[in-house]
N, CA, C and O atoms as a printed pandas DataFrame, in Angstrom:
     atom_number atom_name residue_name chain_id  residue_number  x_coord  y_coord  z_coord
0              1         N          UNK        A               1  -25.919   53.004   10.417
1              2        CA          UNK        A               1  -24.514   52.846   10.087
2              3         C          UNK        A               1  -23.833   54.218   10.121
3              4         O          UNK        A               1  -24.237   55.223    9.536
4              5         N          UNK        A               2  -22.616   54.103   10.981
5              6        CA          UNK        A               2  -22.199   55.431   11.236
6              7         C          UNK        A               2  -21.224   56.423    9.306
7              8         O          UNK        A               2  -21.461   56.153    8.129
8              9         N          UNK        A               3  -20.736   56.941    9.595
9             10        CA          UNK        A               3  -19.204   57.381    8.819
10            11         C          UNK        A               3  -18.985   56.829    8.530
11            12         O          UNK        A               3  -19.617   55.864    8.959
12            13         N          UNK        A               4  -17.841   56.409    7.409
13            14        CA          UNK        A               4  -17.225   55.430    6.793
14            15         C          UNK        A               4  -15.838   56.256    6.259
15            16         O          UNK        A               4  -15.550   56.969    5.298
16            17         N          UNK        A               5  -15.165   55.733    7.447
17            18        CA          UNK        A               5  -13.104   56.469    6.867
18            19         C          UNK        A               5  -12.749   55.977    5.756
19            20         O          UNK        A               5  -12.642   54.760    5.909
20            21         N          UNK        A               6  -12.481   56.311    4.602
21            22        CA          UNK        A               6  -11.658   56.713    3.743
22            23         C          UNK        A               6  -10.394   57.102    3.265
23            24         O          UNK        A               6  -10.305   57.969    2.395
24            25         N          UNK        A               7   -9.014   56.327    3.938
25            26        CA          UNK        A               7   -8.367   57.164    3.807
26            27         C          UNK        A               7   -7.421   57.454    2.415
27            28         O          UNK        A               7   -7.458   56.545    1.585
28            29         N          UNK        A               8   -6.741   58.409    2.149
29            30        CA          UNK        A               8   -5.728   58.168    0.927
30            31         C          UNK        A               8   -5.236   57.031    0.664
31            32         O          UNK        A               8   -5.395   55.905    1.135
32            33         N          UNK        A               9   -4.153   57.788   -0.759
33            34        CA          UNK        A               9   -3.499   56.026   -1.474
34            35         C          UNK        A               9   -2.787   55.785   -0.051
35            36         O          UNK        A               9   -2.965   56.171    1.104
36            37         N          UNK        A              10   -1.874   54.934   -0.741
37            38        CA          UNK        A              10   -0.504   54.398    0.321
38            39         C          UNK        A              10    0.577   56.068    0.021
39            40         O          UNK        A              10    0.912   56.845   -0.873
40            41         N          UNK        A              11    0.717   55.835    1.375
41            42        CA          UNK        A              11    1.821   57.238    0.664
42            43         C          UNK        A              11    3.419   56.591    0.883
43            44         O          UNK        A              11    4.010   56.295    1.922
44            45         N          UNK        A              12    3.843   56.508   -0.568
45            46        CA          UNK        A              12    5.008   55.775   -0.926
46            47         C          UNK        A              12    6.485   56.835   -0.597
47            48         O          UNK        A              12    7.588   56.289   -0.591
48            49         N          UNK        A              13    6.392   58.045   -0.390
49            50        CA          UNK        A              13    7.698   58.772   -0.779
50            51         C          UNK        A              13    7.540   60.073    0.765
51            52         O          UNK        A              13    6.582   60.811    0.993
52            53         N          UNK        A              14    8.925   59.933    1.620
53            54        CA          UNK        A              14    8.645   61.096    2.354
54            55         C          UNK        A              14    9.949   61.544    2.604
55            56         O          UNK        A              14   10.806   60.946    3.255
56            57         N          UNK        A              15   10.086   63.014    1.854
57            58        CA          UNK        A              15   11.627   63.402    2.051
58            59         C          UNK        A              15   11.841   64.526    2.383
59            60         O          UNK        A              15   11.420   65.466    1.708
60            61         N          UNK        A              16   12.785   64.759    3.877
61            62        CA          UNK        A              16   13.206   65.812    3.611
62            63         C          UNK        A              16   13.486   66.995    2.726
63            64         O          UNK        A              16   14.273   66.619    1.857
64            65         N          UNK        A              17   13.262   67.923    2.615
65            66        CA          UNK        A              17   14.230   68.859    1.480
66            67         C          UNK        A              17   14.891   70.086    2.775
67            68         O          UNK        A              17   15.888   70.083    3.497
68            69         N          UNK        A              18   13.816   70.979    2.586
69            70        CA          UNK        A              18   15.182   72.082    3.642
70            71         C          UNK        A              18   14.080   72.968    4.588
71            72         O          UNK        A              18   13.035   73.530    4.260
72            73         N          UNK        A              19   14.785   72.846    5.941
73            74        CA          UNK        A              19   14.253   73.677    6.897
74            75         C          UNK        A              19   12.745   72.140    6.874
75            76         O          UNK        A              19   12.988   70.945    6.712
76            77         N          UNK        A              20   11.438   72.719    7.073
77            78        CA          UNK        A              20   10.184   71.951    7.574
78            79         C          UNK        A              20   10.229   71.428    5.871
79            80         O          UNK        A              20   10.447   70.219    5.948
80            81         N          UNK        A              21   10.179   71.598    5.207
81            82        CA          UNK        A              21    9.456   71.310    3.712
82            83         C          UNK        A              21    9.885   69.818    3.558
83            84         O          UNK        A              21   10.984   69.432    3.958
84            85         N          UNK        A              22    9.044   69.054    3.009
85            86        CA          UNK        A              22    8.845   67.302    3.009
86            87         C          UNK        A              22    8.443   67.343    1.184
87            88         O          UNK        A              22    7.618   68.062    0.620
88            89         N          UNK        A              23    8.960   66.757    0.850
89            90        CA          UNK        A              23    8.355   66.011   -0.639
90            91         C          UNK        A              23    7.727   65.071   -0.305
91            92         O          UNK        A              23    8.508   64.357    0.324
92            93         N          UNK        A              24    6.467   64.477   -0.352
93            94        CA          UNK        A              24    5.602   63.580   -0.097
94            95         C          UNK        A              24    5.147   63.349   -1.783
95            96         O          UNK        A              24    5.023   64.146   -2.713
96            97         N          UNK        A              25    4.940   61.608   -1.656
97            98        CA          UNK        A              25    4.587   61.110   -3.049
98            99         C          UNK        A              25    3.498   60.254   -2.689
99           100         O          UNK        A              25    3.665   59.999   -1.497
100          101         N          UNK        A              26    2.718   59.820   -3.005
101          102        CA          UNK        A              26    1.194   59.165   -2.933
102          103         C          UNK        A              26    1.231   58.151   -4.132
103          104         O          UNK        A              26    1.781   58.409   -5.203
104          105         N          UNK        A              27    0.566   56.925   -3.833
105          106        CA          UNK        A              27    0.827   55.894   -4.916
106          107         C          UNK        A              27   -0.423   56.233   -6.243
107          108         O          UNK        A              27   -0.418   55.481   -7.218
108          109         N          UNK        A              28   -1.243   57.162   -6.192
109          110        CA          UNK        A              28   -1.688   57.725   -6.974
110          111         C          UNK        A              28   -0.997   58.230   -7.753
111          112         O          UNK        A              28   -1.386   58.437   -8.902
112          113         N          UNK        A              29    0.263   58.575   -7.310
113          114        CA          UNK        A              29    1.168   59.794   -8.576
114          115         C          UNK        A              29    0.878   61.367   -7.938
115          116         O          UNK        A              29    1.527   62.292   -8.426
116          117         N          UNK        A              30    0.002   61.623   -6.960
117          118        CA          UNK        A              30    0.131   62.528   -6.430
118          119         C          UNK        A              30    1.061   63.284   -5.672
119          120         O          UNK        A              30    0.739   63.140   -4.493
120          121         N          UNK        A              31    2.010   63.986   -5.760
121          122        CA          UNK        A              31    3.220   64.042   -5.282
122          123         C          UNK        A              31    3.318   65.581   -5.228
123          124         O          UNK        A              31    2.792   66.234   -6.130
124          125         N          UNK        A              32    4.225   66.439   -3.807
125          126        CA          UNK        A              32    4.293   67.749   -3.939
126          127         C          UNK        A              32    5.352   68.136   -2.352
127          128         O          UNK        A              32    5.337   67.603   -1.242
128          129         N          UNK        A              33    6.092   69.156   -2.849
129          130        CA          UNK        A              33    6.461   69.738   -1.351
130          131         C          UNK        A              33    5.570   70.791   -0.670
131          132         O          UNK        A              33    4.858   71.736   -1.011
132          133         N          UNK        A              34    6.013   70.072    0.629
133          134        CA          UNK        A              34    4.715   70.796    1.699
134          135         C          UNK        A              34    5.468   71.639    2.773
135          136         O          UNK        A              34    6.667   71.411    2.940
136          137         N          UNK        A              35    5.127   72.162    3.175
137          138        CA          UNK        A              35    5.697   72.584    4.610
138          139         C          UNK        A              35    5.112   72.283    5.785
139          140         O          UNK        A              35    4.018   72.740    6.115
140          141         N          UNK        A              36    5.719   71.592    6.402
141          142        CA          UNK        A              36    5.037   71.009    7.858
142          143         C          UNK        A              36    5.458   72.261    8.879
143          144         O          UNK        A              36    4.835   72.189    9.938
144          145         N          UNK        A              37    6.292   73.292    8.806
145          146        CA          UNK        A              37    6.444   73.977    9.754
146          147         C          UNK        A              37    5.348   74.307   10.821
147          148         O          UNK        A              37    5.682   74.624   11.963
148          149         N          UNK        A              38    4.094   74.234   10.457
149          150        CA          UNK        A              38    2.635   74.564   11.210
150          151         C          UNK        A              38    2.737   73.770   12.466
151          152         O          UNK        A              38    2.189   74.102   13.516
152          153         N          UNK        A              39    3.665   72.410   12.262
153          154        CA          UNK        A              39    3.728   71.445   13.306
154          155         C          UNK        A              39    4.097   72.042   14.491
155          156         O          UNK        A              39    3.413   71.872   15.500
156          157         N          UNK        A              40    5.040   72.683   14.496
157          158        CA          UNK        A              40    6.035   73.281   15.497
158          159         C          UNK        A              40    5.332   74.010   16.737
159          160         O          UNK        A              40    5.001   75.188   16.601
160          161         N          UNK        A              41    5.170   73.551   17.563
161          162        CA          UNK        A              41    4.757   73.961   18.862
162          163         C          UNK        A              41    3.373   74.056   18.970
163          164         O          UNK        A              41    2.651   74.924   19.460
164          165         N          UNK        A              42    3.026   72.459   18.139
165          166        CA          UNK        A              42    1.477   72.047   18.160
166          167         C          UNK        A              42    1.365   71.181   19.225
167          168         O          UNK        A              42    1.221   70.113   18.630
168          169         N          UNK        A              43    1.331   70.895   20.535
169          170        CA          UNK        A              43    1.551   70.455   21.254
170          171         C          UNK        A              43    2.523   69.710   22.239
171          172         O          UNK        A              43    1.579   70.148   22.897
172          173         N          UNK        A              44    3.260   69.164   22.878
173          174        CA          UNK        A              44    4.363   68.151   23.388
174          175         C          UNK        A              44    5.042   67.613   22.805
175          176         O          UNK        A              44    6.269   67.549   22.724
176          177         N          UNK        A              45    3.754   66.909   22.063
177          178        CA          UNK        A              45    4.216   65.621   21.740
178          179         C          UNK        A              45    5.262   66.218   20.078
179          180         O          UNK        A              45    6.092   65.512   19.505
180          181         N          UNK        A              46    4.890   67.541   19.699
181          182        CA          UNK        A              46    5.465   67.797   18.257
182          183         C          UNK        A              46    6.752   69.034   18.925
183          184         O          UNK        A              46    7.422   69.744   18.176
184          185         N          UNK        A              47    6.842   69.047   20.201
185          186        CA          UNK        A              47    7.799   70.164   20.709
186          187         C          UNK        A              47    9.530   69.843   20.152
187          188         O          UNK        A              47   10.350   70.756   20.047
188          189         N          UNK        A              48    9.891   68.172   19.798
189          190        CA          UNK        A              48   11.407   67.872   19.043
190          191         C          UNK        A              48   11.248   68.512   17.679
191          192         O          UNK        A              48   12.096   68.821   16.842
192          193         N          UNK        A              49    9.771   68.641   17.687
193          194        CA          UNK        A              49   10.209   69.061   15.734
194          195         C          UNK        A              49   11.122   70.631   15.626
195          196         O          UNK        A              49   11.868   70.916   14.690
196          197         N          UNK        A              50   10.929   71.234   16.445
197          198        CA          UNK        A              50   11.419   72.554   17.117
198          199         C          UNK        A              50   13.154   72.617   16.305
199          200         O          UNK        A              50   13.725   73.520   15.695
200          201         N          UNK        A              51   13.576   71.173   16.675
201          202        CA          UNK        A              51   14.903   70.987   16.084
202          203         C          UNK        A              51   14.982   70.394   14.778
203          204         O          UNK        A              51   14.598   69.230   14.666
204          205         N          UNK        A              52   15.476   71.087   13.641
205          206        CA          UNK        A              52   15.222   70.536   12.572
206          207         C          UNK        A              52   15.469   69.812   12.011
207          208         O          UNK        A              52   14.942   69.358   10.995
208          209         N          UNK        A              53   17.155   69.285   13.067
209          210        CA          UNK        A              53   17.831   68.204   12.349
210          211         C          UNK        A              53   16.923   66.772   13.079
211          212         O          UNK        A              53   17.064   65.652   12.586
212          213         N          UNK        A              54   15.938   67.034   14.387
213          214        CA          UNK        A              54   15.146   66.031   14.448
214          215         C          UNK        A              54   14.182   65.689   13.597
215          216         O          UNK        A              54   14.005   64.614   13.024
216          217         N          UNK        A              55   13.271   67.164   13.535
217          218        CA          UNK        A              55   11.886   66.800   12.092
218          219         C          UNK        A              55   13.078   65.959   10.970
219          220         O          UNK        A              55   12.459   64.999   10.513
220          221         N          UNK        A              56   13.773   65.968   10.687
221          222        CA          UNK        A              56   14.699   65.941    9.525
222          223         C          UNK        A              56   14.534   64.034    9.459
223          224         O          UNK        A              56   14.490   63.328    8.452
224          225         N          UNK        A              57   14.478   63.650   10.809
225          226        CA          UNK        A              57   14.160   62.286   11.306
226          227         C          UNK        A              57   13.302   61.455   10.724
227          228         O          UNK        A              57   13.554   60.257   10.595
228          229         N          UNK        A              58   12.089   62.068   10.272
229          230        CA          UNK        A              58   11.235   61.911   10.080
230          231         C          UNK        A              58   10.949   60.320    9.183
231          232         O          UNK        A              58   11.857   60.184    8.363
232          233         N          UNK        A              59    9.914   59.085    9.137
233          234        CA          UNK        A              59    9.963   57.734    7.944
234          235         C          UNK        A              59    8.403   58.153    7.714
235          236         O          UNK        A              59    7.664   58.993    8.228
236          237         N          UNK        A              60    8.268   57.247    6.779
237          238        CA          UNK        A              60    7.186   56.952    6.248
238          239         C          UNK        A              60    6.959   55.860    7.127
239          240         O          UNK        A              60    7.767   54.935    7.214
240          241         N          UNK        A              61    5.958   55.910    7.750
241          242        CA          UNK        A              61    5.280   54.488    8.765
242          243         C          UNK        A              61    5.291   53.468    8.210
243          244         O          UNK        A              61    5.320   53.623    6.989
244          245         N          UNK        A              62    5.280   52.232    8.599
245          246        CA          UNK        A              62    5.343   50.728    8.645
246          247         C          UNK        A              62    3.732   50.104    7.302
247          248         O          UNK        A              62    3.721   49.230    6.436
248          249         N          UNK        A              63    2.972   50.789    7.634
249          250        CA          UNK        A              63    1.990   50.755    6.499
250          251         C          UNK        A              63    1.925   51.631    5.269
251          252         O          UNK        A              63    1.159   51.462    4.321
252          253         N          UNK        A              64    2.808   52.571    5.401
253          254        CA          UNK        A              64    2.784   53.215    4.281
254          255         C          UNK        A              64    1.582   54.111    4.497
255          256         O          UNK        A              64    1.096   54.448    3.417
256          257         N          UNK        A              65    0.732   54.774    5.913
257          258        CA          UNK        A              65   -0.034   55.590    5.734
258          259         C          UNK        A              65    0.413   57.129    5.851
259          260         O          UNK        A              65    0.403   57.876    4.873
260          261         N          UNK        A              66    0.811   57.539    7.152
261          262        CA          UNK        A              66    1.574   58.507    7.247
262          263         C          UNK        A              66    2.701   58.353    7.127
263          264         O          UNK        A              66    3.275   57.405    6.591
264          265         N          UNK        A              67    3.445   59.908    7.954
265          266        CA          UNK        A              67    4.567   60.243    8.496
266          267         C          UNK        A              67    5.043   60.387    9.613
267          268         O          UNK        A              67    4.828   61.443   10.208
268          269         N          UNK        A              68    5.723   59.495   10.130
269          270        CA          UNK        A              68    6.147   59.796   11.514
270          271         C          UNK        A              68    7.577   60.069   12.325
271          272         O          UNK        A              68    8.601   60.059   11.642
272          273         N          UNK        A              69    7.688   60.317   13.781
273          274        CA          UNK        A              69    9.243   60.328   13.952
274          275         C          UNK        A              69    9.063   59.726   14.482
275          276         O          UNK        A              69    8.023   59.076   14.586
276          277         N          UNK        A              70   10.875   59.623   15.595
277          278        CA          UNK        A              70   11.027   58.425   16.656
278          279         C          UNK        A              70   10.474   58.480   17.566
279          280         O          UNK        A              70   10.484   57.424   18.199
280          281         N          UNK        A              71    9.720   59.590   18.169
281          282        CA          UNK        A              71    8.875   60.266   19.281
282          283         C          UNK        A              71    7.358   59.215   19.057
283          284         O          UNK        A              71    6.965   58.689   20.098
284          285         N          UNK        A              72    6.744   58.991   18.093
285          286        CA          UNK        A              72    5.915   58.308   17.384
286          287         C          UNK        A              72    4.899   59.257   16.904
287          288         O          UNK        A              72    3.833   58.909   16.396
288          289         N          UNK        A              73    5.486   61.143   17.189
289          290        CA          UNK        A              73    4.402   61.530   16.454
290          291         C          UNK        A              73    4.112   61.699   15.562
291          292         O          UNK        A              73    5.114   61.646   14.850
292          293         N          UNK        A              74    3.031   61.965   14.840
293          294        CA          UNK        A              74    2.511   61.499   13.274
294          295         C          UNK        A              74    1.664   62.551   13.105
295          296         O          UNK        A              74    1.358   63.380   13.961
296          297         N          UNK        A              75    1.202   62.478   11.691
297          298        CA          UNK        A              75    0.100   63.469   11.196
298          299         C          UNK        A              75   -0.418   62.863   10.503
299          300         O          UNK        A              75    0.213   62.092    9.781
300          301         N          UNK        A              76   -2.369   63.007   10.413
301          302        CA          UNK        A              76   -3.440   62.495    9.823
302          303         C          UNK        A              76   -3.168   62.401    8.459
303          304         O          UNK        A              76   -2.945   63.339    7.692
304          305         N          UNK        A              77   -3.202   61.123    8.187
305          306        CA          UNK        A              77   -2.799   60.674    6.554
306          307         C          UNK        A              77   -3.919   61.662    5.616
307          308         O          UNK        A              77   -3.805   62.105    4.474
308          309         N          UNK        A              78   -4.874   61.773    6.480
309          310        CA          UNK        A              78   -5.882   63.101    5.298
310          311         C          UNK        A              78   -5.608   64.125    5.077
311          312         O          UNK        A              78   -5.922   64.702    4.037
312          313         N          UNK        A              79   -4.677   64.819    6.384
313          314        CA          UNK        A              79   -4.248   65.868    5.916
314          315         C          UNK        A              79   -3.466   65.785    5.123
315          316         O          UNK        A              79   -3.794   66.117    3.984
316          317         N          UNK        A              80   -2.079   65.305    5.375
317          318        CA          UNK        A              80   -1.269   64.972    4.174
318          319         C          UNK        A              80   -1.648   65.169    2.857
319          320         O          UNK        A              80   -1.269   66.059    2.096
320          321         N          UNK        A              81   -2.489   64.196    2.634
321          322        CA          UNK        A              81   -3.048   64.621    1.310
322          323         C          UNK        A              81   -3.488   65.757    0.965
323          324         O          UNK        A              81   -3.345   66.275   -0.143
324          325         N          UNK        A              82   -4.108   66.248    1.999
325          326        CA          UNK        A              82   -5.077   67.050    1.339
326          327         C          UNK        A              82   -3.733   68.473    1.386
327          328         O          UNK        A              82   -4.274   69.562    1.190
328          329         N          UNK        A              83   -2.648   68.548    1.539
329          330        CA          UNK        A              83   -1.933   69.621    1.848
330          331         C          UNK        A              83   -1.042   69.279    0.403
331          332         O          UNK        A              83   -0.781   70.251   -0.306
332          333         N          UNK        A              84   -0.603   68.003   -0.013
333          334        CA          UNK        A              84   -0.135   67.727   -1.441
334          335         C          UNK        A              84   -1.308   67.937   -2.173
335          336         O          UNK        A              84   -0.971   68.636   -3.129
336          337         N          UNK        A              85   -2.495   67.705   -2.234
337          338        CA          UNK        A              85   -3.352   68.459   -3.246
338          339         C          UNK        A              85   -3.800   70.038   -3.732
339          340         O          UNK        A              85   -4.234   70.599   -4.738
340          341         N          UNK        A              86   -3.526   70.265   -2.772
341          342        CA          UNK        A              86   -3.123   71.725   -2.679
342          343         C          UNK        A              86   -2.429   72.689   -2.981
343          344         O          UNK        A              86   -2.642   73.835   -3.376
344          345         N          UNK        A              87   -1.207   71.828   -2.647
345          346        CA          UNK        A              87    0.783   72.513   -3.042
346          347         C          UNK        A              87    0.265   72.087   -4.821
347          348         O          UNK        A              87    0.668   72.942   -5.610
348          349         N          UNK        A              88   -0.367   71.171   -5.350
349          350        CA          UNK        A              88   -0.501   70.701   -6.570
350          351         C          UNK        A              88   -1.239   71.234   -7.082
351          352         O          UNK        A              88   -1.106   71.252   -8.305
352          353         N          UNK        A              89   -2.359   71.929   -6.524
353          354        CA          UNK        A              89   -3.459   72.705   -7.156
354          355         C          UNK        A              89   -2.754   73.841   -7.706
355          356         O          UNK        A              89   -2.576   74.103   -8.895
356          357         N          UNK        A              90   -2.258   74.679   -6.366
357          358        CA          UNK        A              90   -1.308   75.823   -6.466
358          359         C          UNK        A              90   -0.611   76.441   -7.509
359          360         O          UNK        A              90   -0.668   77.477   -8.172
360          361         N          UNK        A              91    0.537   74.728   -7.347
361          362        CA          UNK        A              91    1.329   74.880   -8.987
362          363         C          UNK        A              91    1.011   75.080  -10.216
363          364         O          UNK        A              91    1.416   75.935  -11.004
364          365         N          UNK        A              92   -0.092   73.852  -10.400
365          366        CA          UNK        A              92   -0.855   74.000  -11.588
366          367         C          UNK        A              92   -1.614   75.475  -11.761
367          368         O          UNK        A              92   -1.287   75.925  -12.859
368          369         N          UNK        A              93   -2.328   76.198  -11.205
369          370        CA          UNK        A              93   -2.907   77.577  -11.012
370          371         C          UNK        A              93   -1.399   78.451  -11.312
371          372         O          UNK        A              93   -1.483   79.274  -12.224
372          373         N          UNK        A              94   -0.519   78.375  -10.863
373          374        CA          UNK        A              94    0.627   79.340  -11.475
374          375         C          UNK        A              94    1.316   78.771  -12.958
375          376         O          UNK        A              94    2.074   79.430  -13.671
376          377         N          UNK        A              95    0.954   77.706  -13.154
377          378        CA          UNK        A              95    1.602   77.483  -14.175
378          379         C          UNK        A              95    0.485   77.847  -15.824
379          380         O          UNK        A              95    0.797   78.152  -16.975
380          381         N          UNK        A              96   -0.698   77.636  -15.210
381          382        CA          UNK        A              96   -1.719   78.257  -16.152
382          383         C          UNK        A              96   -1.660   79.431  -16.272
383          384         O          UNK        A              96   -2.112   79.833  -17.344
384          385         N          UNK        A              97   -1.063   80.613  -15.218
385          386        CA          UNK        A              97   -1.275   81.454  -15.527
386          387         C          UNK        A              97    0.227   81.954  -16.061
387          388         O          UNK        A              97    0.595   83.030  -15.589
388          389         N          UNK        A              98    0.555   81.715  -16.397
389          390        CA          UNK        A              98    2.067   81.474  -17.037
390          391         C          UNK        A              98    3.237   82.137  -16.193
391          392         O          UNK        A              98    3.970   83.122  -16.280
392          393         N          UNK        A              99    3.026   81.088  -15.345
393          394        CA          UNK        A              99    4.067   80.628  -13.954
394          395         C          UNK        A              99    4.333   82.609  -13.574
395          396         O          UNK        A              99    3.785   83.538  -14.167
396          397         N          UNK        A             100    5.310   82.693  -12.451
397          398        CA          UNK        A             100    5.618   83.586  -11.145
398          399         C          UNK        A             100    6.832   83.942  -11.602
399          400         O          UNK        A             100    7.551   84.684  -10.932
């Protein structure tokens, strides 16, 4: 029996804020702003994100796994997460150390 995918909750919340940065919310309660800017001239298919009022385009997919645009490109619902667990780790680590 090979691997077995796993992927995150449902990811319920995907919002713009300014320039690449997305507020993403996870039906866990996991929730954080990210910066997708990394996207930008990751291949063809991510070459509209270039324009911001297109990334700006951006839904939460039809299942609630990723994020996608009208182009249909998307990003791995694992990363996602794992980039809000992170922005969340982050915070929490500055806020223990009695915040920046």
């Amino acid at each position: 029996m090979g691997p077995v995918l796993v992927l995150p909750p449902k990811l319920i919340e995907a919002i713009p804020i300014d320039g690449y940065k997305v507020h993403l919310k996870f039906a866990d309660g996991l929730a954080a702003d990210v910066d997708l800017s990394y996207l930008v001239g990751r291949g063809e298919v991510f070459e509209p994100l270039r324009d911001v009022e297109y990334f700006r385009k951006l839904e939460v997919d039809d299942g609630g796994v990723t994020i996608e645009w009208p182009n249909e490109a998307d990003v791995a619902p694992e990363r996602l997460y794992d980039l809000v667990q992170a922005a969340e780790y982050e915070k929490r680590k500055l806020a223990g150390a009695g915040g920046v």
